[in-house]
ZAVOBA-211268 format. One record per residue (C-alpha): residue in one letter; x, y, z. Coordinates in steps of 0.2 Angstrom, whole numbers, plus 5000, padded with zeros to 4 digits. Last residue first. Layout:
BEGIN
<type=A	east=X	north=Y	up=Z>
...
***
This chain:
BEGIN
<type=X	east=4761	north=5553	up=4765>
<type=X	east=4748	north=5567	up=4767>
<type=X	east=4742	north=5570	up=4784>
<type=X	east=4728	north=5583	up=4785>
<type=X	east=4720	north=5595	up=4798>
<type=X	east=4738	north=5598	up=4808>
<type=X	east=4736	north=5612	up=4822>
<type=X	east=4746	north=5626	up=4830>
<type=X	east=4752	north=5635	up=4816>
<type=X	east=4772	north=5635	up=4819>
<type=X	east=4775	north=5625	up=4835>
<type=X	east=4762	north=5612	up=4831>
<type=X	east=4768	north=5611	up=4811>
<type=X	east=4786	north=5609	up=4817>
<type=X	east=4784	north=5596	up=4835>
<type=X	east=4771	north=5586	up=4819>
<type=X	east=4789	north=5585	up=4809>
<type=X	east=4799	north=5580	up=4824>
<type=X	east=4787	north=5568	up=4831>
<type=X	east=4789	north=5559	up=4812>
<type=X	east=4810	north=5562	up=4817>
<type=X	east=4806	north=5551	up=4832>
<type=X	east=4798	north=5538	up=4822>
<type=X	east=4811	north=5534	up=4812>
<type=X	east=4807	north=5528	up=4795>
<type=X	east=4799	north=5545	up=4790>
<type=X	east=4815	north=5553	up=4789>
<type=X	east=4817	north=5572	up=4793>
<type=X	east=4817	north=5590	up=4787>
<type=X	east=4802	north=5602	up=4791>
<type=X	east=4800	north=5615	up=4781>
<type=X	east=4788	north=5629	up=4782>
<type=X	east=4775	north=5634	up=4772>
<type=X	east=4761	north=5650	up=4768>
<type=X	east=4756	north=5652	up=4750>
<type=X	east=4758	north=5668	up=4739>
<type=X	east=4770	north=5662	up=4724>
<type=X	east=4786	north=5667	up=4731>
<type=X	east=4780	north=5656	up=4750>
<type=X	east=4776	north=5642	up=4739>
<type=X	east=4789	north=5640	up=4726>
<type=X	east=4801	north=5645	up=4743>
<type=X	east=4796	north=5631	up=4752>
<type=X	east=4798	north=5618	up=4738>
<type=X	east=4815	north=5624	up=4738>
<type=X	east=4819	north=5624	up=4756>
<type=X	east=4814	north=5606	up=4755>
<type=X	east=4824	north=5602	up=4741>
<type=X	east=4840	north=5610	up=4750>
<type=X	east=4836	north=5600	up=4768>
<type=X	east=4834	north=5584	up=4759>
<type=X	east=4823	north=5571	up=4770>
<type=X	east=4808	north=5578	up=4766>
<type=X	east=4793	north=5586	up=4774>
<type=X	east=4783	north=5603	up=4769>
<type=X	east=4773	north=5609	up=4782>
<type=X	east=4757	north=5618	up=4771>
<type=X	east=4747	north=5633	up=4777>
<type=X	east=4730	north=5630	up=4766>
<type=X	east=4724	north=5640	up=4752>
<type=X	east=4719	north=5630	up=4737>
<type=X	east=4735	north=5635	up=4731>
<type=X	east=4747	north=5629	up=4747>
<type=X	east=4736	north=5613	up=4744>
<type=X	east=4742	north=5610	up=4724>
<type=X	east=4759	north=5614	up=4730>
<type=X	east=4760	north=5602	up=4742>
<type=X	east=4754	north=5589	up=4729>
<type=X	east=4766	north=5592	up=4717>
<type=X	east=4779	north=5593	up=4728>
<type=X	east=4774	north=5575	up=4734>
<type=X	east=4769	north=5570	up=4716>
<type=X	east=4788	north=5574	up=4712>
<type=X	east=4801	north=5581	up=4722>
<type=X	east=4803	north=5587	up=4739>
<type=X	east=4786	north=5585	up=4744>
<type=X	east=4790	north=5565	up=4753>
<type=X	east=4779	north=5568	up=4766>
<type=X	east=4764	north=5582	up=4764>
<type=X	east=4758	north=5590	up=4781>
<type=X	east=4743	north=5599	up=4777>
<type=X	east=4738	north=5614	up=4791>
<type=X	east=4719	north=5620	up=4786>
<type=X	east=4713	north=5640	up=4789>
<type=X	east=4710	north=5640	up=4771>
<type=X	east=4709	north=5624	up=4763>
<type=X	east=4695	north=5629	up=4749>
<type=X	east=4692	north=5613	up=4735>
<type=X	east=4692	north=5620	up=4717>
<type=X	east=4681	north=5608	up=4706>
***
C-alpha cells in the first residue's frame, strides 16, 4: 500500500544511517517534506542530499536528542522552514 504524505513535515531522529535513513527516505518518497536529525553534521548532509537529488524536499537539523535544548533546536528548524511538524519519528 503507498501511503500519500504530501503537504506533511516528518521529523525522523537518528536518519543518518540505518533504519532512520531508511525511514526518512521512505517519507521523502511518499511525498512528505522531511527534517532530517542526527548528531553528525556530514551524515546528515548526506541523507539530505539522497533526498533533495532524488526529488524530495529536506533539511537538516544537527543535534542530540539527550539534551532537550538541542530537541527545541530540531522543531525551531522544521517551524522556521515549513512552518509545521505532522509526524515525530524517533
Amino acid at each position: 500500500m503507498k501511503y500519500n504524505f504530501k503537504e506533511k513535515v516528518v521529523v525522523v531522529t537518528g536518519a543518518g544511517n540505518g533504519i532512520g535513513k531508511a525511514i526518512a527516505k521512505s517519507f521523502a518518497q511518499s511525498g512528505a517534506s522531511v527534517v532530517v536529525n542526527d548528531i553528525d553534521k556530514t551524515r546528515v548532509n548526506e541523507v539530505v542530499t539522497e533526498i533533495n537529488e532524488t526529488g524530495g524536499q529536506s533539511i537538516g537539523a544537527i543535534a542530540d536528542v539527550s539534551k532537550g535544548n538541542q530537541v527545541d533546536h530540531i522543531f525551531h528548524v522544521a517551524i522556521n522552514e515549513f512552518s509545521k511538524v505532522n509526524v515525530l519519528i524517533n
